[in-house]
ZANUTOR-92008 format. One record per atom (N, C-alpha, C): residue number from 1; x, z, y negated. Coordinates in nm, 4 decimals, always signed. Layout:
(vonu NUM; (X; Z; Y))
...
***
This chain:
(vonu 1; (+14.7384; +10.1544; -0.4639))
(vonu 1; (+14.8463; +10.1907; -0.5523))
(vonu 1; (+14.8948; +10.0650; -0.6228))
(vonu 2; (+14.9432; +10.0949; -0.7562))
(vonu 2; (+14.9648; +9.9769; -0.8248))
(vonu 2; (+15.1169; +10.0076; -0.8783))
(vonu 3; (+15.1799; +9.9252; -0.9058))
(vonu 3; (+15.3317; +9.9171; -0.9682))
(vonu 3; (+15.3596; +9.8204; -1.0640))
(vonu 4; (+15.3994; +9.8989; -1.1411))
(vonu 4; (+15.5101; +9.7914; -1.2203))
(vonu 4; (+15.6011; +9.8025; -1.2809))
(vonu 5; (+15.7044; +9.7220; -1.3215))
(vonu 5; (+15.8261; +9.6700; -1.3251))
(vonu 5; (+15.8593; +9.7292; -1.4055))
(vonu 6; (+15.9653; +9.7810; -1.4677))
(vonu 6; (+16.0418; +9.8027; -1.5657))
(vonu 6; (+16.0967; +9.7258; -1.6235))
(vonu 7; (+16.1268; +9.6739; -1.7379))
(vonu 7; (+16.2180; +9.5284; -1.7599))
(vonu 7; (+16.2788; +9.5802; -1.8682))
(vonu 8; (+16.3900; +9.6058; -1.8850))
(vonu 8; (+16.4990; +9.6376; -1.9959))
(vonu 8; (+16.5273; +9.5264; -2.0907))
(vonu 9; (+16.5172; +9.5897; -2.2086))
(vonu 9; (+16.5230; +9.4611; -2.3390))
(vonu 9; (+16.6061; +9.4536; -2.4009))
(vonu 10; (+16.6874; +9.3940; -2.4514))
(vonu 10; (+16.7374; +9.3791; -2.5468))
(vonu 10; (+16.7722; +9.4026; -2.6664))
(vonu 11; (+16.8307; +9.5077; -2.7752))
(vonu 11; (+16.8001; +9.5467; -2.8523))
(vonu 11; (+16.7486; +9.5158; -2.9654))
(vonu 12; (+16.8001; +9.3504; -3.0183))
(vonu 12; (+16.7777; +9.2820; -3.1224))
(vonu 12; (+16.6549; +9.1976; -3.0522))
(vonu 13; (+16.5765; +9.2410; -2.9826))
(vonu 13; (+16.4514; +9.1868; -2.9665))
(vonu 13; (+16.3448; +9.2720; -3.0666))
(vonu 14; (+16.2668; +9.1667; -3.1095))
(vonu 14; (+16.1554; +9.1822; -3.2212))
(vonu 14; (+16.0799; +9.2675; -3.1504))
(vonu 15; (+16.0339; +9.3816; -3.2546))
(vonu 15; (+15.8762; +9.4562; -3.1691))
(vonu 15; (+15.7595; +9.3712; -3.1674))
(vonu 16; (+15.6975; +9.4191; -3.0565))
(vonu 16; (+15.5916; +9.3027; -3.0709))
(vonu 16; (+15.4514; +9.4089; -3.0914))
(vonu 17; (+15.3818; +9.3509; -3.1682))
(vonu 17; (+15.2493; +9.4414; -3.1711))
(vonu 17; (+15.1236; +9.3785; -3.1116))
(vonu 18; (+15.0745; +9.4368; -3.0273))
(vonu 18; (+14.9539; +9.4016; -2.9936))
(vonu 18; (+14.8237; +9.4452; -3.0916))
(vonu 19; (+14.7552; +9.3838; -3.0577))
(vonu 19; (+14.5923; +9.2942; -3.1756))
(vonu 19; (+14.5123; +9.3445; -3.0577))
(vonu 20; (+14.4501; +9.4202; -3.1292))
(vonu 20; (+14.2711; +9.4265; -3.0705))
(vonu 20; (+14.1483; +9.4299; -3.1712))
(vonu 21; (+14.0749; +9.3023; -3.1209))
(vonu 21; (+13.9795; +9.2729; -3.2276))
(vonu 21; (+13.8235; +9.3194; -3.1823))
(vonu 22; (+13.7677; +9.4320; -3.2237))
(vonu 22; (+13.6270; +9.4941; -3.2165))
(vonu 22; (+13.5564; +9.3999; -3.2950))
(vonu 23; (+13.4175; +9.3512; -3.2104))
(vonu 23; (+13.3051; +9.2891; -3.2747))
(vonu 23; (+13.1932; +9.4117; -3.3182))
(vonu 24; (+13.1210; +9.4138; -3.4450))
(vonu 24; (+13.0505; +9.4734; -3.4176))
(vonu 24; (+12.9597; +9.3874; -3.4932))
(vonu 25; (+12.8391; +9.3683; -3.3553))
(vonu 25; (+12.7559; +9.2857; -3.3999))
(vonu 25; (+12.6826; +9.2743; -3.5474))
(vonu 26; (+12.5933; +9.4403; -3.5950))
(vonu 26; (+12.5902; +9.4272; -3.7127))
(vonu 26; (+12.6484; +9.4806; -3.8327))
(vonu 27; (+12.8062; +9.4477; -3.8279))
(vonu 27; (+12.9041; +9.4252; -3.9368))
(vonu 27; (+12.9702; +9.3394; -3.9309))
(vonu 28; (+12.9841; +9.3143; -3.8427))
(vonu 28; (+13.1242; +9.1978; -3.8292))
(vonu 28; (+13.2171; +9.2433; -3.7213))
(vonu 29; (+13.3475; +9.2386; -3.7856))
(vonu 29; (+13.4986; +9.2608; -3.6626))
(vonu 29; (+13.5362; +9.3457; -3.7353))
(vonu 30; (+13.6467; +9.3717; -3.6734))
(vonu 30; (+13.7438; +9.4750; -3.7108))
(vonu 30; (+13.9029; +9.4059; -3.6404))
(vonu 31; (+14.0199; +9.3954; -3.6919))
(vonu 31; (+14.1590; +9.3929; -3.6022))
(vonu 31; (+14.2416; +9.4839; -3.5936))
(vonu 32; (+14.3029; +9.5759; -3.5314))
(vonu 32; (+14.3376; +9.6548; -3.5070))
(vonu 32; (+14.4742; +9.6423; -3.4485))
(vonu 33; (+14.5926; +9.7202; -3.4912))
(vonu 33; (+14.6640; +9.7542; -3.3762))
(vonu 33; (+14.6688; +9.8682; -3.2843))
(vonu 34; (+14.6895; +9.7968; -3.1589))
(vonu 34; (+14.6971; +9.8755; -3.0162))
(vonu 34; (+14.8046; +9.8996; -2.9417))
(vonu 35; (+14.7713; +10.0046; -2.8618))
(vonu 35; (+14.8908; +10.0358; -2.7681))
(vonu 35; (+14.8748; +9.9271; -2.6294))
(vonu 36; (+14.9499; +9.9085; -2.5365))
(vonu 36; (+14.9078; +9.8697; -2.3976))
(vonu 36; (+14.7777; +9.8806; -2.3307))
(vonu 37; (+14.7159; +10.0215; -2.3642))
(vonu 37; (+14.6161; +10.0481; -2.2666))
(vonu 37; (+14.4680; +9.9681; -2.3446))
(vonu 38; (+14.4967; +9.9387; -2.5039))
(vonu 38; (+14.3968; +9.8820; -2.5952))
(vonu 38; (+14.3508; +9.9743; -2.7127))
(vonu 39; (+14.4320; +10.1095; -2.7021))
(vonu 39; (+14.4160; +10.2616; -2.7784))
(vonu 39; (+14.3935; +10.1849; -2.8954))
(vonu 40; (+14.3712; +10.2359; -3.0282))
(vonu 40; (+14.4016; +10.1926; -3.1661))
(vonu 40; (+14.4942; +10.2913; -3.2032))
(vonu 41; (+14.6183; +10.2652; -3.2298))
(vonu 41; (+14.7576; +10.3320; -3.2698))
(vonu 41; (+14.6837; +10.4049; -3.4275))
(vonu 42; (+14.7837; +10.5469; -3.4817))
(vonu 42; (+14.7201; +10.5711; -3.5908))
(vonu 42; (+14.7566; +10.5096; -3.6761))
(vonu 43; (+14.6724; +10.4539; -3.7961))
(vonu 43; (+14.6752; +10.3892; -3.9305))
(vonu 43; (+14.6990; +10.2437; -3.8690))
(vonu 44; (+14.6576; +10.1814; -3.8024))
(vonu 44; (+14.6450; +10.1074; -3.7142))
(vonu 44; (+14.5637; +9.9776; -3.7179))
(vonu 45; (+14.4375; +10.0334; -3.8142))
(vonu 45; (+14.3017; +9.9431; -3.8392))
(vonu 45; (+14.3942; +9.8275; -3.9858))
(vonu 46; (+14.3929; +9.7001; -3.9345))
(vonu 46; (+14.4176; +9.5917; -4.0117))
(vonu 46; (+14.3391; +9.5381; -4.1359))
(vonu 47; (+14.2654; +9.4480; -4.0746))
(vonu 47; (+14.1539; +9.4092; -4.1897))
(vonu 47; (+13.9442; +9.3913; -4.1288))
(vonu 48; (+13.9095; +9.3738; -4.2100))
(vonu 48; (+13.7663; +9.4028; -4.1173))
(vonu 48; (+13.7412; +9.2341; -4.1833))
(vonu 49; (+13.6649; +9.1948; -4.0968))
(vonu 49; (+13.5709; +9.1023; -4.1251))
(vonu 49; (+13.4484; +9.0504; -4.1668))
(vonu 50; (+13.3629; +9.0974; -4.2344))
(vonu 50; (+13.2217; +9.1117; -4.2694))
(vonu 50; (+13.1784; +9.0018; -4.2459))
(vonu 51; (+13.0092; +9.0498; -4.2396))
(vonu 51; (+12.9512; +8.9074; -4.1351))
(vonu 51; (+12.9400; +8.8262; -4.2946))
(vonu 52; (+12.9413; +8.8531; -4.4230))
(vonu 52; (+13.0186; +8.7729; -4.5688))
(vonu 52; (+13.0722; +8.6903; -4.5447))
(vonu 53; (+13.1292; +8.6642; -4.4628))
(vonu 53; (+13.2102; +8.5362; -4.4469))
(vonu 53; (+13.3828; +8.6017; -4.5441))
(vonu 54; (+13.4271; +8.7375; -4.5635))
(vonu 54; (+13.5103; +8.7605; -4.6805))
(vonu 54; (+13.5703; +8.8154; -4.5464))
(vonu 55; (+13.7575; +8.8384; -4.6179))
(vonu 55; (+13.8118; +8.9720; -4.5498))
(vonu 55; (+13.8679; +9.0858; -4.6030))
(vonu 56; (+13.8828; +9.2258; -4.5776))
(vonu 56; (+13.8701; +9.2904; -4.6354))
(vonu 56; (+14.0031; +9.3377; -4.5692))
(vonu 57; (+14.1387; +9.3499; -4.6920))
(vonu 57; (+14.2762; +9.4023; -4.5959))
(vonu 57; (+14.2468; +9.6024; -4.6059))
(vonu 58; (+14.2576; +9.6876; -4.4871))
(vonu 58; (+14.2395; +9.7603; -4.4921))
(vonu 58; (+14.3527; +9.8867; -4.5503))
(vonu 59; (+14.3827; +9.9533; -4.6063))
(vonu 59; (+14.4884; +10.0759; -4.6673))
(vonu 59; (+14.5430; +10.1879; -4.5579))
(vonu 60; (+14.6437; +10.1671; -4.6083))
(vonu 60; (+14.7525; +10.2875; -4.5446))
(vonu 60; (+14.7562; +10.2557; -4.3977))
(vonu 61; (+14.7738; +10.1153; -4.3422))
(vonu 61; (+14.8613; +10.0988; -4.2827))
(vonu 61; (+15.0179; +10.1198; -4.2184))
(vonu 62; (+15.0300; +10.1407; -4.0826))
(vonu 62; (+15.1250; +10.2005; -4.0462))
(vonu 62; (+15.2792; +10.1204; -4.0617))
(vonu 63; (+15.3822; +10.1570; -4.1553))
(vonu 63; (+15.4328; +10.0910; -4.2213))
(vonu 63; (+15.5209; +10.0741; -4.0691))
(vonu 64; (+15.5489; +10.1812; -3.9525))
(vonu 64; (+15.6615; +10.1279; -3.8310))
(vonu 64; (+15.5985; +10.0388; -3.7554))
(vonu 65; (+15.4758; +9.9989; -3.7866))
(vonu 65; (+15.4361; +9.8300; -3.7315))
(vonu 65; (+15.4986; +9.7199; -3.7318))
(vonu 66; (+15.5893; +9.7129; -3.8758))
(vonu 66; (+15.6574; +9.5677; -3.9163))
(vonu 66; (+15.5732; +9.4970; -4.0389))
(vonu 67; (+15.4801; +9.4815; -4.0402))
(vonu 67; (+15.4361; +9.4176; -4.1455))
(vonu 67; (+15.4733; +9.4399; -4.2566))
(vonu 68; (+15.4699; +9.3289; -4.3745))
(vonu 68; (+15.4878; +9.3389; -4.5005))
(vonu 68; (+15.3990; +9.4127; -4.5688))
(vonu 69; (+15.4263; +9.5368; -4.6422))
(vonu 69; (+15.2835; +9.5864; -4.7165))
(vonu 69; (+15.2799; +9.6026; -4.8659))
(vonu 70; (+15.1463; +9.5936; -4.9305))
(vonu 70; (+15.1696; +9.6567; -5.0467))
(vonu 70; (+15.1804; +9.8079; -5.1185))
(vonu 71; (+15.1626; +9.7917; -5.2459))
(vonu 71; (+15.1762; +9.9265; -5.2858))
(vonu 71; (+15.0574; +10.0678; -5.2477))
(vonu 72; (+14.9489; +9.9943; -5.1656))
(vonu 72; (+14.8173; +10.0825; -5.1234))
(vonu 72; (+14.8637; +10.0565; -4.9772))
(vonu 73; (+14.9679; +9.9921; -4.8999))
(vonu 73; (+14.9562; +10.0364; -4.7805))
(vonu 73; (+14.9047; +9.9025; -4.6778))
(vonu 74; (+14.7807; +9.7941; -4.8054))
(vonu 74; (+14.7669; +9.7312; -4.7061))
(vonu 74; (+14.8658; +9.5730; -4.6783))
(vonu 75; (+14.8501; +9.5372; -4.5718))
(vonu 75; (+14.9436; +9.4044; -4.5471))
(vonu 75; (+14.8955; +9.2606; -4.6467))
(vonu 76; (+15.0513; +9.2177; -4.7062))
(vonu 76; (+15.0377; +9.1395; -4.8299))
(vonu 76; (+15.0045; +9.0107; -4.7375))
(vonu 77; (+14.9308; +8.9423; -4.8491))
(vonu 77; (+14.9181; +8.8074; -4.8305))
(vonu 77; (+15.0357; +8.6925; -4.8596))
(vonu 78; (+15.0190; +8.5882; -4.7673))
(vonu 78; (+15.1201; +8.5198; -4.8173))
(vonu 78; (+15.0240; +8.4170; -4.9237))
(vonu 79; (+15.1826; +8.3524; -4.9878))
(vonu 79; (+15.1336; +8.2517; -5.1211))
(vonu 79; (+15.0842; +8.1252; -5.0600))
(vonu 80; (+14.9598; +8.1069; -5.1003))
(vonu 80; (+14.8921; +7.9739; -5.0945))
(vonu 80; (+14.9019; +7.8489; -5.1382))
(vonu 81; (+14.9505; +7.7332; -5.1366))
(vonu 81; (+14.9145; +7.6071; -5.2114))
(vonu 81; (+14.8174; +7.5879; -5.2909))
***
């Protein structure tokens, strides 16, 4: 039998999202957000990675994640130097 803790938070504590990153050997990656168990939450899939060496931000992203998004949904980039 296994247990664990309950730990009560704080309200003005940040959500935190967990990252799960799928390799697939012949495409590349994938990043994802997940639940605890490693699920992929829906609208969930981030950006993919192609074995291109490019990244590809993915659409209609789940906007109660937190991220900044654009007008298609996917998460904006920040400004570069």
């Amino acid at each position: 039998m296994k247990f664990r803790v309950y730990e009560e938070k704080e309200a003005t504590e940040e959500p935190v999202v967990t990252l799960r990153l799928r390799i697939y050997y012949d495409d590349g990656a994938e990043l994802s957000a997940a639940d605890s168990d490693g699920n992929i939450l829906p609208c969930g899939h981030l950006i993919t990675l192609p074995l291109d060496g490019t990244v590809k931000r993915l659409e209609a992203v789940n906007p109660d994640l937190g991220f900044q998004l654009d007008h298609r949904g996917r998460i904006k980039l920040a400004e570069e130097d």
